[in-house]
C-alpha positions in Angstrom: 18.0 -9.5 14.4 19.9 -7.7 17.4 17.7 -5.5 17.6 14.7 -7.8 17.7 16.8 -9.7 20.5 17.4 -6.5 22.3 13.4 -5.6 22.4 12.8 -9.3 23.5 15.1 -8.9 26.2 13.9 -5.6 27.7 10.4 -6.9 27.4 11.2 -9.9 29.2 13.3 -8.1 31.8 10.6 -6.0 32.3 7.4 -8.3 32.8 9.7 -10.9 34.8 10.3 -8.0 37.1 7.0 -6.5 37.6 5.9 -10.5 39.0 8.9 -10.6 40.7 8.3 -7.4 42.9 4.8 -8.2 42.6 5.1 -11.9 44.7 8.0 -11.0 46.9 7.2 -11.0 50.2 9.1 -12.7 53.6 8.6 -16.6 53.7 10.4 -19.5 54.6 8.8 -22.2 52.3 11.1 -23.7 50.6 8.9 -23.6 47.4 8.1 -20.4 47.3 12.3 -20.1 47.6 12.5 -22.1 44.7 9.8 -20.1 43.0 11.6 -16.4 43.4 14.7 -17.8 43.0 13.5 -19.1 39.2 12.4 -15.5 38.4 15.3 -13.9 39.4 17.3 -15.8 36.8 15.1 -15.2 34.5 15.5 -11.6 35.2 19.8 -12.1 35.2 19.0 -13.7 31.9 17.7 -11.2 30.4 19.6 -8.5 31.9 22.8 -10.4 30.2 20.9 -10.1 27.0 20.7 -6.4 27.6 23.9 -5.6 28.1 25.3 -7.9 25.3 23.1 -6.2 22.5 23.0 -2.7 23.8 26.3 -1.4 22.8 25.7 -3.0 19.3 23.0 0.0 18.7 25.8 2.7 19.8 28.6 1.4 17.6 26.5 1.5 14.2 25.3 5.0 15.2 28.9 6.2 15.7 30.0 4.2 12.1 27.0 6.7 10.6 28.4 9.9 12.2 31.9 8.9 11.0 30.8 8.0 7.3 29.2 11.3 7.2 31.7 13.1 8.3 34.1 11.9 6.6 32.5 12.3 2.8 31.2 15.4 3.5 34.1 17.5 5.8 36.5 20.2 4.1 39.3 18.2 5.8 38.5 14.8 3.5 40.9 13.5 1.1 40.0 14.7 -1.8 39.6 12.2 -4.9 40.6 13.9 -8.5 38.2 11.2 -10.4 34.9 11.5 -7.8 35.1 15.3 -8.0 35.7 15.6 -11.8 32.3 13.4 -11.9 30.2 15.2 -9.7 31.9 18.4 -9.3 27.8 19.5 -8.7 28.2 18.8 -4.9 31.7 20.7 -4.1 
C-alpha cells in the first residue's frame, strides 16, 4: 500500500508540474494568482508524500541484506538443533 501511495505521489507530482511550468508566465490577475498558487500546493503535497514514503522502500531493502547476511555468514551464531537438521547446507 506504500508503495501504491508512493507511485501516486510521483505521478501526481509529476503531471501537476508539467501544467504548472506549462501555464506560468508574468501576470498580475489576481485569478490567475489564485490559479498557480493552487497547483503549487498541489505539487508541495505531493512532494510531502514523496519524501514520507520514500525511505520506507530503503529500510525493507536494508532488513533483506541484513537477514541474508546474517543466516548465511561464517560469522553467524551457530544453532546445534538447525544444523543437526539440515546439516545439507553447511
Amino acid at each position: 500500500m506504500k508503495t501504491l501511495l508512493l507511485f501516486v505521489s510521483l505521478a501526481v507530482f509529476a503531471f501537476s508540474g508539467y501544467y504548472f511550468a506549462n501555464n506560468l508566465r508574468y501576470s498580475t490577475d489576481l485569478n490567475y494568482i489564485i490559479y498557480m498558487s493552487t497547483w503549487l500546493v498541489l505539487i508541495l503535497i505531493s512532494l510531502v508524500g514523496i519524501v514520507s514514503y520514500f525511505p520506507m522502500l530503503r529500510i525493507h531493502k536494508r532488513r533483506v541484506r541484513s537477514l541474508i547476511y546474517n543466516s548465511y555468514s561464517s560469522r553467524r551464531i551457530r544453532n546445534k538443533e538447525f544444523d543437526g537438521q539440515f546439516h545439507i547446507f553447511n
